[in-house]
Backbone as JSON, one array per atom type, in Angstrom:
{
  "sequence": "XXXXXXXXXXXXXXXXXXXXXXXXXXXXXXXXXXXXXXXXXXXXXXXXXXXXXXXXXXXXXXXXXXXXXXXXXXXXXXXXXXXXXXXXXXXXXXXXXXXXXXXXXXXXXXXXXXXXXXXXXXXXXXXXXXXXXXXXXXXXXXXXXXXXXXXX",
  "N": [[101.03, 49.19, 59.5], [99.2, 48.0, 57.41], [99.29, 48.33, 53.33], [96.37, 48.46, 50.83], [96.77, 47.12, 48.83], [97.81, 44.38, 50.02], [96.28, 43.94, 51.66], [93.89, 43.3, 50.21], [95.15, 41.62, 48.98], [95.53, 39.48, 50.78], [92.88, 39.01, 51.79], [91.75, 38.02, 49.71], [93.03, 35.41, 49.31], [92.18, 34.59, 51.79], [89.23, 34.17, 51.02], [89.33, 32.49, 48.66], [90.55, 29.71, 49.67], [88.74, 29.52, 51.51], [86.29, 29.07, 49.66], [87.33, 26.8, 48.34], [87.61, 24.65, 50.75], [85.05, 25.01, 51.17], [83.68, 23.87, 48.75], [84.82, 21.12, 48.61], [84.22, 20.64, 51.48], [81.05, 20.17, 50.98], [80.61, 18.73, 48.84], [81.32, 16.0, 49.55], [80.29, 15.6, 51.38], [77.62, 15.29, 50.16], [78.36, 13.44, 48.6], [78.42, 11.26, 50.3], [75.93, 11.05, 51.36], [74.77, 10.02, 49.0], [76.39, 7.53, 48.45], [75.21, 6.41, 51.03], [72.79, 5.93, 50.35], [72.93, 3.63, 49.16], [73.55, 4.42, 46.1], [75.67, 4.97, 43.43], [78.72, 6.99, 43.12], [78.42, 10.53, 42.53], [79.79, 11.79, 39.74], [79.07, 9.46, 37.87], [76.3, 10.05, 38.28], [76.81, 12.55, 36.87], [77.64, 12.17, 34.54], [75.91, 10.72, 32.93], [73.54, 12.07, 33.22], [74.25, 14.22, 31.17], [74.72, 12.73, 28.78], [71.62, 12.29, 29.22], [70.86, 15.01, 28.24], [71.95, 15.38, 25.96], [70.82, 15.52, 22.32], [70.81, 13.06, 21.35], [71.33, 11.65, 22.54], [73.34, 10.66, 23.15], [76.96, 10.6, 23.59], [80.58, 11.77, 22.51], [83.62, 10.9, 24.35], [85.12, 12.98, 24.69], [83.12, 14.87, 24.72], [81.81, 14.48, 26.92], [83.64, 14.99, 28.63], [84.03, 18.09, 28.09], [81.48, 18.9, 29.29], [81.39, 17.9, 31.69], [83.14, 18.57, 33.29], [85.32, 17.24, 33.92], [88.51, 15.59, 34.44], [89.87, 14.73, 31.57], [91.68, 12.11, 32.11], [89.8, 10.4, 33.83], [87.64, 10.43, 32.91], [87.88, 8.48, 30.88], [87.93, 6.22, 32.25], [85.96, 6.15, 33.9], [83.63, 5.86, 32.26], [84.38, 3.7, 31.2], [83.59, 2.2, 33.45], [81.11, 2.85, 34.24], [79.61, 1.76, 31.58], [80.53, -1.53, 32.18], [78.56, -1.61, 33.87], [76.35, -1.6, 33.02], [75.11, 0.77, 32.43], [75.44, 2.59, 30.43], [76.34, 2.43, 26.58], [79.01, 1.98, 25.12], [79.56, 2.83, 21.74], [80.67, 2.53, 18.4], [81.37, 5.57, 16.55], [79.57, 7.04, 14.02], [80.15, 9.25, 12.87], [82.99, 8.86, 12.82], [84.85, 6.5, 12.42], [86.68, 5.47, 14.08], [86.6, 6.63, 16.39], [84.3, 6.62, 19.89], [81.44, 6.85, 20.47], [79.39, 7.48, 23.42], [76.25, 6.05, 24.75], [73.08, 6.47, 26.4], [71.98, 3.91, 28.7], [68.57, 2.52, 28.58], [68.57, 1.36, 31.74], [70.28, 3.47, 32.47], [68.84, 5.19, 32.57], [67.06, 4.97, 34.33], [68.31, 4.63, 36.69], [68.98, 7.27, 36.8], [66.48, 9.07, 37.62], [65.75, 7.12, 40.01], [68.33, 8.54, 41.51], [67.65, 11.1, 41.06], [66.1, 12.38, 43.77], [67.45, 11.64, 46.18], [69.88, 12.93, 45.64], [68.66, 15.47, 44.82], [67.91, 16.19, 47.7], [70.28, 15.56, 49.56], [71.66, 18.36, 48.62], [70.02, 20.08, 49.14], [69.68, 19.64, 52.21], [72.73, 19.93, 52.88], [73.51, 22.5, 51.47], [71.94, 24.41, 50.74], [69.88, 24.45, 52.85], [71.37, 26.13, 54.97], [71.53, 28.68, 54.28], [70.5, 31.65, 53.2], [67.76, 33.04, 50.48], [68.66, 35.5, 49.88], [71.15, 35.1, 50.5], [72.09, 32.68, 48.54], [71.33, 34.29, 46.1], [73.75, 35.79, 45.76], [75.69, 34.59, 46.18], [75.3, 33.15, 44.01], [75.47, 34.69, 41.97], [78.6, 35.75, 42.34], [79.72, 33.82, 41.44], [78.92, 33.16, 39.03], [80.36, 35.55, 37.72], [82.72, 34.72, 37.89], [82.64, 32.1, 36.52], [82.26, 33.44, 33.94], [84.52, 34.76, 33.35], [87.27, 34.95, 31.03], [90.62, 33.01, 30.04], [93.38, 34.44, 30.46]],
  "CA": [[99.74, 49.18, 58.85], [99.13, 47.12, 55.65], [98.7, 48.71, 52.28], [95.5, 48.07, 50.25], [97.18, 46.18, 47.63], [98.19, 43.7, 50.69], [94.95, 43.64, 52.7], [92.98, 42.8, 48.89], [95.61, 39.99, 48.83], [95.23, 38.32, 52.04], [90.98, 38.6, 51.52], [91.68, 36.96, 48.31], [93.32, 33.86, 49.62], [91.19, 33.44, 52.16], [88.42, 33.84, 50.2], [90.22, 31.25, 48.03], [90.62, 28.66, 50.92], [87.39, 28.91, 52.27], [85.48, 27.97, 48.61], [87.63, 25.47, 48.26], [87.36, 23.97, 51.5], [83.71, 24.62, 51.35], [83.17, 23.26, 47.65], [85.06, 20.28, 48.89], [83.01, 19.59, 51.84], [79.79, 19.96, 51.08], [80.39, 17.6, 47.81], [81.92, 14.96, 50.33], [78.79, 15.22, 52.44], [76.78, 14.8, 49.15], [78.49, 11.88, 48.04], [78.38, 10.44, 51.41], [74.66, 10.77, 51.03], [74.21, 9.2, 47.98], [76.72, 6.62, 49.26], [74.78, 5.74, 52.39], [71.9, 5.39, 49.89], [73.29, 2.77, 47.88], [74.4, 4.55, 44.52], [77.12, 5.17, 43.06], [79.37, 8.46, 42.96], [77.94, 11.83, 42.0], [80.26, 11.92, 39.03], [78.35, 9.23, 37.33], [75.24, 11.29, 37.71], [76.49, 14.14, 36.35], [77.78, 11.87, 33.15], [74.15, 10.37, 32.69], [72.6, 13.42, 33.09], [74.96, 15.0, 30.33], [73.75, 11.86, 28.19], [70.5, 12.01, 28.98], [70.54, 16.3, 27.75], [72.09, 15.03, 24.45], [70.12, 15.2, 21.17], [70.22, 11.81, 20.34], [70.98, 10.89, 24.21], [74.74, 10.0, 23.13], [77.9, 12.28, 23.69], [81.43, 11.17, 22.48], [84.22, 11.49, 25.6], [85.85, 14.53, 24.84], [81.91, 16.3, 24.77], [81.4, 14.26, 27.95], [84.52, 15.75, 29.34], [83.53, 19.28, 28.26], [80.27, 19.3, 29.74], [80.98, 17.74, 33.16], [84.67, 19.65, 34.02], [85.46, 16.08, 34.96], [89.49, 15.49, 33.56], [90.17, 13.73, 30.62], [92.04, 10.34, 32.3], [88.77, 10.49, 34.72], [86.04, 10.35, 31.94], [87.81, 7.21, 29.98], [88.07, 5.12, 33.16], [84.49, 6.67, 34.43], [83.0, 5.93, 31.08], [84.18, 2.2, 31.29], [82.99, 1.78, 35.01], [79.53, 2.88, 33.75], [78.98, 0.81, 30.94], [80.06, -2.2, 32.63], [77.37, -1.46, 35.21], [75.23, -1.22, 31.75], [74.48, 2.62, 32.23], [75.48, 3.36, 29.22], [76.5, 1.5, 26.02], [80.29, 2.64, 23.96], [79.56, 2.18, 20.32], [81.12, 3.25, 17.04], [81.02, 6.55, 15.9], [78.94, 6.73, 12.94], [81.07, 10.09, 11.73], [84.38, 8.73, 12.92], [84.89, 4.92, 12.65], [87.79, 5.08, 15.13], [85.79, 7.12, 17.97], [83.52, 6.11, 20.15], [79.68, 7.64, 21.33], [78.6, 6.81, 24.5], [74.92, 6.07, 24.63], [72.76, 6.3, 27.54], [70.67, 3.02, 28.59], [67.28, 2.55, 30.08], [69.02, 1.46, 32.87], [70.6, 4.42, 33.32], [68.02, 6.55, 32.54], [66.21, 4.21, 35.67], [69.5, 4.82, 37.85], [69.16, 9.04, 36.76], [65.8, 9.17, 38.11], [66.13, 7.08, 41.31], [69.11, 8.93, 42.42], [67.22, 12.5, 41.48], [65.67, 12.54, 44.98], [68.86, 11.71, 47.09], [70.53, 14.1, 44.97], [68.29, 17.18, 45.63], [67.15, 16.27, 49.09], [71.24, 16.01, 49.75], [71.92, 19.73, 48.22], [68.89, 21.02, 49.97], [70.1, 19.76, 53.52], [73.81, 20.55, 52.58], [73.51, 23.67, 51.0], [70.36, 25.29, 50.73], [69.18, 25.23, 54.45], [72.01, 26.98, 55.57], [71.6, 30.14, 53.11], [68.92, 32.24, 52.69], [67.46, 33.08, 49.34], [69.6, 36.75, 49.51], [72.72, 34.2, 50.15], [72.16, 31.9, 47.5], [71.6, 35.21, 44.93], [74.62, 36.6, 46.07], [76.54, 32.97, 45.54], [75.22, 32.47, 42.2], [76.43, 36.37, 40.89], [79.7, 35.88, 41.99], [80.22, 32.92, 40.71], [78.78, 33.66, 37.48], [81.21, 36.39, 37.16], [84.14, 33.68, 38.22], [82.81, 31.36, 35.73], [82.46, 33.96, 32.59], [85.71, 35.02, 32.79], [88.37, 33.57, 30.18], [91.75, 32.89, 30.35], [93.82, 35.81, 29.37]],
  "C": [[99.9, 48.64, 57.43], [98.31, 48.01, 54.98], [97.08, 48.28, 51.64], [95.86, 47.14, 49.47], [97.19, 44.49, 48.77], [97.08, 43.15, 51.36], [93.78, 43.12, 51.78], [93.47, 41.27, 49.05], [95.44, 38.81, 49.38], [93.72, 38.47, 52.28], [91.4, 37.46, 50.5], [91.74, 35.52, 48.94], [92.96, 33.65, 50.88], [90.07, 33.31, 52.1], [88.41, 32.88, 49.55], [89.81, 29.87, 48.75], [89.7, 28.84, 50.89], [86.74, 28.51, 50.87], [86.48, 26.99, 48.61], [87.24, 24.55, 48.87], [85.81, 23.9, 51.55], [83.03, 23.6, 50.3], [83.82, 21.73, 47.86], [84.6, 19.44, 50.06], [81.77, 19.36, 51.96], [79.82, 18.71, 49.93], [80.33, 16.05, 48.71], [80.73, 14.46, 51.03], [77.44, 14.84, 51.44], [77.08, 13.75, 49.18], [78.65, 11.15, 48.87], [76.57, 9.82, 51.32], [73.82, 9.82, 50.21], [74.81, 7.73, 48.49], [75.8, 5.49, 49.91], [73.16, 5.19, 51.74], [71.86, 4.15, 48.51], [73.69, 3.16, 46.24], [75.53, 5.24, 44.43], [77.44, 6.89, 42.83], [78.54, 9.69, 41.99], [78.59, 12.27, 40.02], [79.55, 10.72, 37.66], [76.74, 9.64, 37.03], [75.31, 12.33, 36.49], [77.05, 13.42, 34.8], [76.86, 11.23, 32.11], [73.57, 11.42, 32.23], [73.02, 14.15, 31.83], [74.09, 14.03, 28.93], [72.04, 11.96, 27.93], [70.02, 13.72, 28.14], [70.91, 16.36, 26.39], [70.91, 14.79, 23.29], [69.92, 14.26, 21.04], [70.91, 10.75, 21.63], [72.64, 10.02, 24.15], [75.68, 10.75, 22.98], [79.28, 11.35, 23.41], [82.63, 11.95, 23.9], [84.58, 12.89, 25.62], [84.53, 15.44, 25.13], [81.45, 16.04, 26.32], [82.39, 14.97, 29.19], [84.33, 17.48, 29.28], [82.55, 19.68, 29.06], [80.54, 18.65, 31.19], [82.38, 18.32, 33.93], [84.92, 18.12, 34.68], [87.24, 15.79, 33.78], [89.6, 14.17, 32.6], [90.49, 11.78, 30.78], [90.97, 10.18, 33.26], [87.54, 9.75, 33.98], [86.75, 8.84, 31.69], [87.34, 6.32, 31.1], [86.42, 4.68, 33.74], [83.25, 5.65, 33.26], [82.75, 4.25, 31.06], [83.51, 1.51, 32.61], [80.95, 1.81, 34.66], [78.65, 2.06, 32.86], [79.31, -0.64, 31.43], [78.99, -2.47, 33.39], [76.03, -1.37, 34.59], [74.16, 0.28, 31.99], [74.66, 3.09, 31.23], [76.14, 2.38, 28.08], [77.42, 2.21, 25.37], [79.92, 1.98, 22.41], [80.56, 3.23, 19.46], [80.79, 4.71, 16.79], [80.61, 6.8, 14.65], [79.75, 8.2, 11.89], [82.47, 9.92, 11.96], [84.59, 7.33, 12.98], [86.1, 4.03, 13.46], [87.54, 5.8, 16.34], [84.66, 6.46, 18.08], [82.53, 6.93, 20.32], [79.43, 6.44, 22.32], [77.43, 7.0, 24.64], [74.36, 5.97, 25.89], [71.83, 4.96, 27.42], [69.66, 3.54, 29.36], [67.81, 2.47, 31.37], [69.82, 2.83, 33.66], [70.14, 5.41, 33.27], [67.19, 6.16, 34.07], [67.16, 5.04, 36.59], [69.12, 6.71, 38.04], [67.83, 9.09, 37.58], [65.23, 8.75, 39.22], [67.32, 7.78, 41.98], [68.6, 10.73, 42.36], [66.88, 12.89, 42.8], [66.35, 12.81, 46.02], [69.49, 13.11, 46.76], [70.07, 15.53, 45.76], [68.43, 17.24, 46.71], [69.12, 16.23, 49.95], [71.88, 17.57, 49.83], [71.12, 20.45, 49.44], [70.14, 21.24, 51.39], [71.63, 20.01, 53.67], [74.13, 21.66, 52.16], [72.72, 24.63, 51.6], [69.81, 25.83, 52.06], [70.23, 26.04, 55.04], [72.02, 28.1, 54.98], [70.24, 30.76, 53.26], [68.86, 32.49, 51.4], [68.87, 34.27, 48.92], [71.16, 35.94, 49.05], [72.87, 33.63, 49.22], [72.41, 32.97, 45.93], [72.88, 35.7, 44.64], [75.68, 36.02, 45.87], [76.94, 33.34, 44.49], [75.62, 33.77, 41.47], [77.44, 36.27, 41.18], [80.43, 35.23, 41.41], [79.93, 32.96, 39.17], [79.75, 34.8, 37.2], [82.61, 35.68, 37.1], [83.83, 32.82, 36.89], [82.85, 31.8, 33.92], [84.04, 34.34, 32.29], [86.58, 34.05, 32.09], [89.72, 33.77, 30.47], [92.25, 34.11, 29.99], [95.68, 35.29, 29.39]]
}
């Protein structure tokens, strides 16, 4: 017969495993979605969108990397993929004259608001319909307790 300490452990990890595997394929099935609807990766959304919640609609990388949990060698490369594609424009930093601010364009304020639709209507039929409201509450508290905690 297994201890408590032992029978906590082996919930844990496969508690563990299964978000993973779940937070990995429902994204997959998102970004298949968006995909199959002609735009580009979810990860440029979510660096638009960060842009477009900015004060003055321009975020330098490191704030763009804070705010989207997206890693550091990810954002630069991300950052340049976008503004070629003129989603966003790299200028000067007006308080650092050796950093950059990335600015959002029209165009990619156009791009943020045609791919809103896909977006939700993805989540919905990926997520959402399989949950009930209780499920979704019950999600979003544990994860809010996963995501307050700090390192120790």
């Amino acid at each position: 017969m297994q201890n408590h300490d032992t029978r906590h452990e082996d919930l844990s990890m496969d508690a563990w495993v299964r978000l993973q595997r779940a937070s990995t394929a429902v994204l997959e099935r998102v970004e298949a979605r968006l995909k199959a609807a002609g735009f580009p990766p979810l990860g440029w959304y979510d660096v638009l969108l960060e842009l477009r919640r900015a004060e003055d609609r321009s975020l330098r990388p490191v704030e763009i990397e804070r705010h989207t949990l997206l890693a550091q060698y990810n954002v630069s490369r991300l950052i340049d993929r976008i503004a070629a594609a003129g989603y966003a424009d790299k200028k000067k930093s007006p308080e650092d004259g050796r950093g950059i601010k990335v600015c959002l364009t029209r165009k990619g304020e156009t791009l943020l608001e045609e791919m809103w639709p896909v977006y939700r209507e993805a989540v919905q039929r990926e997520f959402a319909e399989h949950m009930s409201d209780s499920d979704m509450k019950t999600i979003s508290s544990i994860l809010k307790k996963l995501v307050s905690q700090s390192v120790k």
